[in-house]
C-alpha positions as a Markdown table, in Angstrom:
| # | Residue | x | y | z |
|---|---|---|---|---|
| 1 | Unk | -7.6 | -4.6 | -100.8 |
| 2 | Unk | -10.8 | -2.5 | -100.6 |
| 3 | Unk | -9.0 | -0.1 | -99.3 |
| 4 | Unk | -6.2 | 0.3 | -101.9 |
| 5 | Unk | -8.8 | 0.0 | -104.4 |
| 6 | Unk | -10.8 | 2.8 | -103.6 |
| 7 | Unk | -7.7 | 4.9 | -103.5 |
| 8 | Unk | -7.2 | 3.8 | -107.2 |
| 9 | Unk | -10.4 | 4.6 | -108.4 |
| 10 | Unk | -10.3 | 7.8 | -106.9 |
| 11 | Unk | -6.9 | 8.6 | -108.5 |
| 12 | Unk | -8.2 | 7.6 | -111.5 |
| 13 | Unk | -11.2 | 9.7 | -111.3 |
| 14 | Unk | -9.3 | 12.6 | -110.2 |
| 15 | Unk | -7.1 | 12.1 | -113.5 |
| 16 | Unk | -10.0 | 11.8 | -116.0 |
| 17 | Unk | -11.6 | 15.1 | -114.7 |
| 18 | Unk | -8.4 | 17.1 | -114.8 |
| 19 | Unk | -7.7 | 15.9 | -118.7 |
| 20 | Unk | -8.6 | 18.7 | -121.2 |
| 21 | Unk | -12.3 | 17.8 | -123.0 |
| 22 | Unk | -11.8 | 17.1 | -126.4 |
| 23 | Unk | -13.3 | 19.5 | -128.0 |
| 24 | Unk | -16.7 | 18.4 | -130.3 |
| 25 | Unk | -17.5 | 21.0 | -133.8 |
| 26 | Unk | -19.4 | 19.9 | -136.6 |
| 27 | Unk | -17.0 | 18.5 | -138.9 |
| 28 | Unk | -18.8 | 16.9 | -141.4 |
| 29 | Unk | -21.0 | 20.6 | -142.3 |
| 30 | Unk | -17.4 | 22.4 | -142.0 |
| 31 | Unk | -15.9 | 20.3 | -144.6 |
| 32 | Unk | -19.3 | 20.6 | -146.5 |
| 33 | Unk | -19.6 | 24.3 | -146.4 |
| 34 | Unk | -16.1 | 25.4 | -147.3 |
| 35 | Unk | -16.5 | 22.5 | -150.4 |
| 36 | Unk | -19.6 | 24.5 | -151.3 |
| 37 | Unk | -18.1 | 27.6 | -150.8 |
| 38 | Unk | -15.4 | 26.8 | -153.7 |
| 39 | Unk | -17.6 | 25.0 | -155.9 |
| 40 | Unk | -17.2 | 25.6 | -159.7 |
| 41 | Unk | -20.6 | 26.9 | -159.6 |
| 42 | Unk | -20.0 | 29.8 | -157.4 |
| 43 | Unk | -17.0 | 31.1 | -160.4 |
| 44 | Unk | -14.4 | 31.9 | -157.8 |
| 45 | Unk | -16.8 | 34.2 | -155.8 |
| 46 | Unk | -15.6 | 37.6 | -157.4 |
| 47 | Unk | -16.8 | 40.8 | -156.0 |
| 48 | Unk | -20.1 | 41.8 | -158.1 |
| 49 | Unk | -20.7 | 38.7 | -159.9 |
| 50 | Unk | -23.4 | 36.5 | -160.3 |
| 51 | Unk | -21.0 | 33.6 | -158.0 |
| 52 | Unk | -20.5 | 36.0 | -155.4 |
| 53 | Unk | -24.0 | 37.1 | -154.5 |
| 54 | Unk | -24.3 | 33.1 | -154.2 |
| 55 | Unk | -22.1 | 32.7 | -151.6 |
| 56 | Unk | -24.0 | 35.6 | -150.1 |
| 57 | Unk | -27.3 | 33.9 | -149.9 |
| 58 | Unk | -25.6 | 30.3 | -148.9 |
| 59 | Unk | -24.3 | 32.2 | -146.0 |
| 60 | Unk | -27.1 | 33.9 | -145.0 |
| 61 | Unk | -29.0 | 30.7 | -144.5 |
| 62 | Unk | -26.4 | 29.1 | -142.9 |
| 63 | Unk | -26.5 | 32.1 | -140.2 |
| 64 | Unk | -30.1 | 31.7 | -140.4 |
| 65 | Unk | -29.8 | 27.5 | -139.7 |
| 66 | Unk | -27.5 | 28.0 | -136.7 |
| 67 | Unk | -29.9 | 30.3 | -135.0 |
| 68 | Unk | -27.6 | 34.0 | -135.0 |
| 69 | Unk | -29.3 | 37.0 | -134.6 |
| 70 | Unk | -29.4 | 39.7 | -137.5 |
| 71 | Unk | -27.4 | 43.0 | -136.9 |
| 72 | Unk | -28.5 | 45.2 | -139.2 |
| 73 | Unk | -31.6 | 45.1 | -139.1 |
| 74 | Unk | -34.0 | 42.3 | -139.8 |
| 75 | Unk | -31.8 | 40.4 | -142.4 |
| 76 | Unk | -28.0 | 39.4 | -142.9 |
| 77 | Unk | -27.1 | 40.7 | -145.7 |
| 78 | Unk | -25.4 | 43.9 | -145.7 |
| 79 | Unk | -25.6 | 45.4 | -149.2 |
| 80 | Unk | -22.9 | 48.1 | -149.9 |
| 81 | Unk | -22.5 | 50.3 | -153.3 |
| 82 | Unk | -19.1 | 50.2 | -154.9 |
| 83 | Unk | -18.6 | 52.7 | -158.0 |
| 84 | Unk | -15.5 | 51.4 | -160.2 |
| 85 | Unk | -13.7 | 54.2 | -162.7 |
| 86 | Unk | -14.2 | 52.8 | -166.4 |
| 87 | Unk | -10.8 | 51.7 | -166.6 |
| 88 | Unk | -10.1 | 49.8 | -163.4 |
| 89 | Unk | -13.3 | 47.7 | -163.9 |
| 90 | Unk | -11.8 | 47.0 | -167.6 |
| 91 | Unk | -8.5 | 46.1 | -165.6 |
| 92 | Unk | -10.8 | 43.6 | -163.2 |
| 93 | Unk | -13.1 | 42.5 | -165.6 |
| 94 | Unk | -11.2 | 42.0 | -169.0 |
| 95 | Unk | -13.4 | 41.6 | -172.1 |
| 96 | Unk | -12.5 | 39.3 | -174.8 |
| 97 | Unk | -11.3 | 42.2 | -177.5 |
| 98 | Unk | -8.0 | 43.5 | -175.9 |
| 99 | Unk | -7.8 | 46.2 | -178.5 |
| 100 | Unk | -11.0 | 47.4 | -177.7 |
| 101 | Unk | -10.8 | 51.2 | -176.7 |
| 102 | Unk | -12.1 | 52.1 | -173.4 |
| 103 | Unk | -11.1 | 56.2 | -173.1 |
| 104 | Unk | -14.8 | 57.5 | -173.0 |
| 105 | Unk | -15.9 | 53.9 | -170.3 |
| 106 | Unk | -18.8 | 55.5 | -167.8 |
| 107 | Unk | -18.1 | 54.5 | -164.0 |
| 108 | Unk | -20.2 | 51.8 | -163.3 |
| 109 | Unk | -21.3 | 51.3 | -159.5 |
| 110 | Unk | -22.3 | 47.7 | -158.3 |
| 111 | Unk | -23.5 | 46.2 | -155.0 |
| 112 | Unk | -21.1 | 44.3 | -152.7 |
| 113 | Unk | -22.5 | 42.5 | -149.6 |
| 114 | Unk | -21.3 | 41.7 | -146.0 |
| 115 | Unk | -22.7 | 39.0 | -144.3 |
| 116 | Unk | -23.0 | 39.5 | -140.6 |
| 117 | Unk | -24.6 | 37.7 | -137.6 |
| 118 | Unk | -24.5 | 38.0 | -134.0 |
| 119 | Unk | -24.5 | 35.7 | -130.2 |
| 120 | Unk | -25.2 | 38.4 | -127.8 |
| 121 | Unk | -23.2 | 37.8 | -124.8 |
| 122 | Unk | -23.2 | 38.9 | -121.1 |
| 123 | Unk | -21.1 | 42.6 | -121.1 |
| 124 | Unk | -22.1 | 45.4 | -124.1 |
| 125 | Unk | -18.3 | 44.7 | -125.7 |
| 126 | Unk | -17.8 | 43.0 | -128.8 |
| 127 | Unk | -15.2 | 40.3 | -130.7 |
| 128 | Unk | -15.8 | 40.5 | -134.3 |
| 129 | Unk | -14.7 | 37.5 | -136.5 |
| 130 | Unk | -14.2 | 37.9 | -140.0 |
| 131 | Unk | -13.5 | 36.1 | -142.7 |
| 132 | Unk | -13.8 | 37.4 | -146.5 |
| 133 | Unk | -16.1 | 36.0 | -149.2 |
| 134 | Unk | -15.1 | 37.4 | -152.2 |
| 135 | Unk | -12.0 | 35.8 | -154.5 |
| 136 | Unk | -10.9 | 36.8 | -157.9 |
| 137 | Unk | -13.4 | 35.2 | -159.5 |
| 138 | Unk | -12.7 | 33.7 | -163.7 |
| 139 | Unk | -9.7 | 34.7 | -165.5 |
| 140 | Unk | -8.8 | 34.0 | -168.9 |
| 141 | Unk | -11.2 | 30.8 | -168.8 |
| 142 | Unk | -10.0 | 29.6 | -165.4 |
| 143 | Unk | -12.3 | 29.4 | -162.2 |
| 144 | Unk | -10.1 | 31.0 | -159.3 |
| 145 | Unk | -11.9 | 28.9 | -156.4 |
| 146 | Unk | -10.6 | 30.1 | -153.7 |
| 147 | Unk | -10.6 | 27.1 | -151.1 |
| 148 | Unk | -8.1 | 28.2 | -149.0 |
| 149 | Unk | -8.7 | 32.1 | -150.0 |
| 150 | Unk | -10.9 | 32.3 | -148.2 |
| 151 | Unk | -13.8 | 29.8 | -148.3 |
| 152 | Unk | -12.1 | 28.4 | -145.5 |
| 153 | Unk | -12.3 | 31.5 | -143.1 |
| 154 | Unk | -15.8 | 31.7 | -144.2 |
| 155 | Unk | -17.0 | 28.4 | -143.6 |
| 156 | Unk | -14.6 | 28.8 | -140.1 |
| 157 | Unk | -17.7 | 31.0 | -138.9 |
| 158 | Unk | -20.3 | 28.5 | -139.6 |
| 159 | Unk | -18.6 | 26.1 | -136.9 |
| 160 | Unk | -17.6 | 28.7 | -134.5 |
| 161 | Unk | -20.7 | 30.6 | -134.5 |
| 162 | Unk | -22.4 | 26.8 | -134.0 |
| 163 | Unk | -20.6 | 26.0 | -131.2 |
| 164 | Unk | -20.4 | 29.7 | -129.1 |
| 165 | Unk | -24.3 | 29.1 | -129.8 |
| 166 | Unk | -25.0 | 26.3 | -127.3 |
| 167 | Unk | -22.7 | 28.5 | -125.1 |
| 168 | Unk | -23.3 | 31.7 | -123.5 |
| 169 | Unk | -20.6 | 33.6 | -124.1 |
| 170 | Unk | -19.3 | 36.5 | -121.9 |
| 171 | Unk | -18.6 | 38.8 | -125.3 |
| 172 | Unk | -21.2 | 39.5 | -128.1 |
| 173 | Unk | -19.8 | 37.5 | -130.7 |
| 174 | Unk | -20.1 | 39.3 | -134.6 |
| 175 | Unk | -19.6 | 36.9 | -137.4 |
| 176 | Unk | -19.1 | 39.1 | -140.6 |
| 177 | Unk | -18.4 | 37.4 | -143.5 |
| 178 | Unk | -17.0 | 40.4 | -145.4 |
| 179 | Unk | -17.3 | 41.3 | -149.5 |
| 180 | Unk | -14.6 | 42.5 | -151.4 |
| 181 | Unk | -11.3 | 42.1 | -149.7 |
| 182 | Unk | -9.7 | 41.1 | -152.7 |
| 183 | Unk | -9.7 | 44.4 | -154.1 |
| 184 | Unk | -8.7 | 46.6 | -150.8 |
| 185 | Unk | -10.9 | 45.3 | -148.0 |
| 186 | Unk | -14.1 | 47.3 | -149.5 |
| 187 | Unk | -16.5 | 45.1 | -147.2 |
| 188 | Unk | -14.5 | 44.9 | -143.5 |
| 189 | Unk | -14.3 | 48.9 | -144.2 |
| 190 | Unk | -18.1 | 49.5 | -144.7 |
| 191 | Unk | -18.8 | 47.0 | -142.2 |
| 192 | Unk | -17.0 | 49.0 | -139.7 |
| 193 | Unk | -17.7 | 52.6 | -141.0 |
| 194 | Unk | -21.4 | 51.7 | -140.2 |
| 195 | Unk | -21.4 | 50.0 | -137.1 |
| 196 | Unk | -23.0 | 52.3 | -134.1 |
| 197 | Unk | -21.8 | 50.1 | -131.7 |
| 198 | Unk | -17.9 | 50.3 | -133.2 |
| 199 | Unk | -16.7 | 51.7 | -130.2 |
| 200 | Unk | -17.8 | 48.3 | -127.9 |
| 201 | Unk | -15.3 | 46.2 | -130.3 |
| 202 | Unk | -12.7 | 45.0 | -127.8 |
| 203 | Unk | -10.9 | 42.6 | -130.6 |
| 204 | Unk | -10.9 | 41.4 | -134.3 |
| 205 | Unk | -10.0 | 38.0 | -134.9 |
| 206 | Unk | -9.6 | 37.4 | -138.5 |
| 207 | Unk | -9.2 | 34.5 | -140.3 |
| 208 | Unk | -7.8 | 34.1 | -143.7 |
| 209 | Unk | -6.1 | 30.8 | -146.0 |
| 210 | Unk | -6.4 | 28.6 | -142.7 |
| 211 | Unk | -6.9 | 25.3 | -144.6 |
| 212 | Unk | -3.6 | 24.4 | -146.5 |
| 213 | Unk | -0.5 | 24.2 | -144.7 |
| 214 | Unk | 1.9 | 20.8 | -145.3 |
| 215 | Unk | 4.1 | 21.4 | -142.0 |
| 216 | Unk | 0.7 | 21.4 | -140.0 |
| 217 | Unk | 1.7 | 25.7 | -138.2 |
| 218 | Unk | -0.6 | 27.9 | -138.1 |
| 219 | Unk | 0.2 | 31.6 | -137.5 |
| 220 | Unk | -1.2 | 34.3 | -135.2 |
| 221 | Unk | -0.3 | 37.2 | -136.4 |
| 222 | Unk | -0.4 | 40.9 | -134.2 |
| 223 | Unk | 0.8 | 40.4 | -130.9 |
| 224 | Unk | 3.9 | 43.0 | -132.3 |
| 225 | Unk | 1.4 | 45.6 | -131.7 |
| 226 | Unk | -0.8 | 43.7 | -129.1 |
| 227 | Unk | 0.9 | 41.6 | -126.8 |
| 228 | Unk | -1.4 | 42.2 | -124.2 |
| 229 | Unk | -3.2 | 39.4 | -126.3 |
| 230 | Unk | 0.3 | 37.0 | -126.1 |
| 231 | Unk | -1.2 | 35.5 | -123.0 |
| 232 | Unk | -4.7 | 33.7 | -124.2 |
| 233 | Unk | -2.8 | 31.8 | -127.1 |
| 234 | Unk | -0.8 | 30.2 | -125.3 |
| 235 | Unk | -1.0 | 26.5 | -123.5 |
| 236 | Unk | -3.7 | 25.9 | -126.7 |
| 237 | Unk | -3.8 | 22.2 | -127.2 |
| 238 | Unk | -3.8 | 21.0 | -130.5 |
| 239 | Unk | -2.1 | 18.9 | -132.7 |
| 240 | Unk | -0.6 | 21.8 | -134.9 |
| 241 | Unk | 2.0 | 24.2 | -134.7 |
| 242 | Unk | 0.9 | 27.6 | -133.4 |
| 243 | Unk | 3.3 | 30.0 | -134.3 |
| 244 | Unk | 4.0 | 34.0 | -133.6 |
| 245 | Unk | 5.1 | 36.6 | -136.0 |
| 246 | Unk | 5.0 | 38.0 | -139.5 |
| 247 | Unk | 3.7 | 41.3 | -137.7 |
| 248 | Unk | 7.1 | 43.5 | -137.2 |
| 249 | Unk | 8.0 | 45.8 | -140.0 |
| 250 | Unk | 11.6 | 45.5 | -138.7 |
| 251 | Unk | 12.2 | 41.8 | -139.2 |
| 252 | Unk | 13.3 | 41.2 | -142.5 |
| 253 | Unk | 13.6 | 37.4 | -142.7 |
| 254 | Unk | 9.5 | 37.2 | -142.7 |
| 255 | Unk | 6.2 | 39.3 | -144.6 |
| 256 | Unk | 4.5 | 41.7 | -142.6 |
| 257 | Unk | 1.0 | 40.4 | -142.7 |
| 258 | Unk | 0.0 | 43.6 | -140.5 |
| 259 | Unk | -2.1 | 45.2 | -143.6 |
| 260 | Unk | -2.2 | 42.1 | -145.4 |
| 261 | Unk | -6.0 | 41.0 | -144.7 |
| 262 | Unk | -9.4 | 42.6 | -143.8 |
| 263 | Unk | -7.8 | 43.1 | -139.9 |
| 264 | Unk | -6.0 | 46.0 | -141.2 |
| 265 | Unk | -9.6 | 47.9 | -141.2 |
| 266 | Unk | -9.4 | 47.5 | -137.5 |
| 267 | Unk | -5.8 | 48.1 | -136.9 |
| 268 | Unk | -6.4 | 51.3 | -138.4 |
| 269 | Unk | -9.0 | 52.4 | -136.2 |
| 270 | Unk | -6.9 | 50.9 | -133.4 |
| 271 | Unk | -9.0 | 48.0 | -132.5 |
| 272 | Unk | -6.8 | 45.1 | -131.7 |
| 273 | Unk | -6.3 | 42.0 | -133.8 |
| 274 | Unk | -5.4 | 38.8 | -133.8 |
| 275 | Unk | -5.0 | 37.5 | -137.7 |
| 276 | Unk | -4.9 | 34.0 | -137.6 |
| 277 | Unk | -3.5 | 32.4 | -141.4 |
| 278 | Unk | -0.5 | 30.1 | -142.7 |
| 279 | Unk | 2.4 | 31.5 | -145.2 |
| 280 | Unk | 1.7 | 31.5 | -148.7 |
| 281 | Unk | 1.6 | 28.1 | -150.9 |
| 282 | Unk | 1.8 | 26.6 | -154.3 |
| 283 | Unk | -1.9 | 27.1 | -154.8 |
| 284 | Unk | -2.0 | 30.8 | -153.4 |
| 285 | Unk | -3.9 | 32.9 | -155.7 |
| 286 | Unk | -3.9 | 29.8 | -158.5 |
| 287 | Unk | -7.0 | 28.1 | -160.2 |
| 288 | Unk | -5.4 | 25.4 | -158.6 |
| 289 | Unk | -6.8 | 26.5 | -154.7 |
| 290 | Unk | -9.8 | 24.3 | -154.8 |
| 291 | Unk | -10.9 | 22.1 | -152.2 |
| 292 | Unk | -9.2 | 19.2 | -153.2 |
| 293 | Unk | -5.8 | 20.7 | -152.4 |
| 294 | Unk | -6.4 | 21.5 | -148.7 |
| 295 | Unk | -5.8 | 20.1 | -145.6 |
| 296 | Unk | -8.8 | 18.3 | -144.5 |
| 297 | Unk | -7.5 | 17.7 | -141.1 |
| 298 | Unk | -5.6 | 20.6 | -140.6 |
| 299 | Unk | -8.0 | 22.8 | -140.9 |
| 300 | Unk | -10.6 | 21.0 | -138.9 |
| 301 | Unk | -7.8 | 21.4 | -135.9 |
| 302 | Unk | -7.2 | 24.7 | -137.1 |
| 303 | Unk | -11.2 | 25.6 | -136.3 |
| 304 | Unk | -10.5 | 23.9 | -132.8 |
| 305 | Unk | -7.5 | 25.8 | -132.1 |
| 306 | Unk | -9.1 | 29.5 | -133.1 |
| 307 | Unk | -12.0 | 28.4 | -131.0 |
| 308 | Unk | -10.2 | 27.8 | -128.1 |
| 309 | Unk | -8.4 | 30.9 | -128.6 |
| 310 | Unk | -12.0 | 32.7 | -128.7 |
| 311 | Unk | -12.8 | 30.8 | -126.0 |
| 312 | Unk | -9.7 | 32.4 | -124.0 |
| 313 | Unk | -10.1 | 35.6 | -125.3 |
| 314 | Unk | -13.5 | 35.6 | -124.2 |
| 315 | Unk | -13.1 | 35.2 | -120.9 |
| 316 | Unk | -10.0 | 37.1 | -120.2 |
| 317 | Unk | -10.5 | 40.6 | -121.6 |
């Protein structure tokens, strides 16, 4: 009987240590940040308004709190200068007289600002995850929150960088939560026009509207162009859907998200990518994306399913 117990327990033990961990994030700040993040008081977060510099500073700290390390520099913030011809900031930023005329409008240049933090790993190469910041900020009368798009990318890289930080992480990790990618990617483009150390970024993983999704699938979009990168998403566990796709121009039964988000900044300069979102929903781009309407749980397992994808990523390439 003490024999055939023994061989019980040891079965038993044996079982328990081959079971996957379950994986531990801070839940309760992730929730908290993205619910900051598309508060009313931040007015949607649009690029050059009082909202978005905001969000700015509220992610700073949170860097700050979690203990990264500053990349340019001694501070977070990356300021960059935008100059908008007279009419397209009239076409962005309407004013209440329509019939106003605005033929002799001066250019007006304002200040954008990345947000970008570091966990410098073992090897000089580099996986930068982005999210953007920005959204489309008021519109006649309406707050455009943006809770999906893309406070919930950007809060993403509050738990991320929180839990590579009690790691130590082959890869130097870059967390750049990036200005102005609702106008053409303004902020992902400085970012990575300025970087002196571009040339040591082995992947982008971007994240964008990764909070909302009612059939619980999640996409990673890119492997068209990479699949060198098929291998590390695969056998994830998680109790959503992680799909494959929207990244061939020649199937035309889905969007190709290939130059759809601030991972297109990289594409171009031939960086690979991995863009990690879910297909557009009722809310998409509506006053009515606020943080009410997402999936609390889903994205929670969304943020334990990139991680583990990072986590993958980071110690095969």
């Amino acid at each position: 009987m003490k024999t055939k117990g023994l061989f019980i327990f040891a079965i038993t033990l044996s079982m328990l240590s081959c079971a996957p961990k379950k994986m531990e994030i801070n839940e309760e700040m992730l929730l908290e940040s993205i619910e900051i993040l598309a508060h009313d008081s931040l007015e949607g977060r649009g690029f050059s308004k009082p909202g978005n510099y905001k969000a700015q500073q509220f992610i700073a700290n949170k860097f700050e709190e979690i203990g990264l390390e500053t990349v340019i520099g001694n501070k977070f913030i990356q300021e960059f200068p935008y100059t908008f011809s007279g009419k397209r900031r009239h076409s962005m930023f309407p004013v209440k007289n329509a019939n106003e005329d605005f033929s002799n409008v001066q250019d007006t240049t304002v200040i954008g600002g990345n947000v970008v933090g570091k966990i410098s790993g073992k090897i000089k190469n580099t996986i930068v995850i982005t999210g953007h910041l920005d959204h489309l900020g008021i519109k006649n009368g309406k707050i455009y929150n943006g809770a999906d798009d893309d406070a919930s990318g950007t809060a993403a890289l509050f738990a991320i960088a929180e839990y590579f930080h009690k790691k130590n992480p082959k890869h130097t990790l870059v967390f750049a939560a990036v200005d102005a990618e609702e106008i053409g990617s303004l902020g992902a483009d400085y970012f990575l026009k300025n970087d002196p150390k571009k040339d040591n970024i082995v992947l982008n993983i971007n994240m964008d509207m990764i909070a909302h999704n009612d059939s619980l699938q999640l996409y990673a979009s890119g492997l068209y162009h990479y699949p060198q990168l098929k291998e590390p998403l695969e056998n994830i566990n998680s109790p959503i859907t992680l799909l494959f796709g929207h990244d061939d121009p020649n199937n035309k039964k889905q969007e190709d998200w290939t130059f759809s988000s601030d991972h297109r900044i990289f594409h171009k300069e031939k960086i690979p990518f991995i863009y990690f979102g879910v297909e557009d929903h009722k809310d998409y781009h509506k006053p009515t994306d606020t943080f009410k309407n997402i999936n609390q749980s889903f994205y929670i397992d969304a943020v334990k399913l990139i991680i583990q994808a990072i986590e993958n990523f980071d110690t095969s390439l």
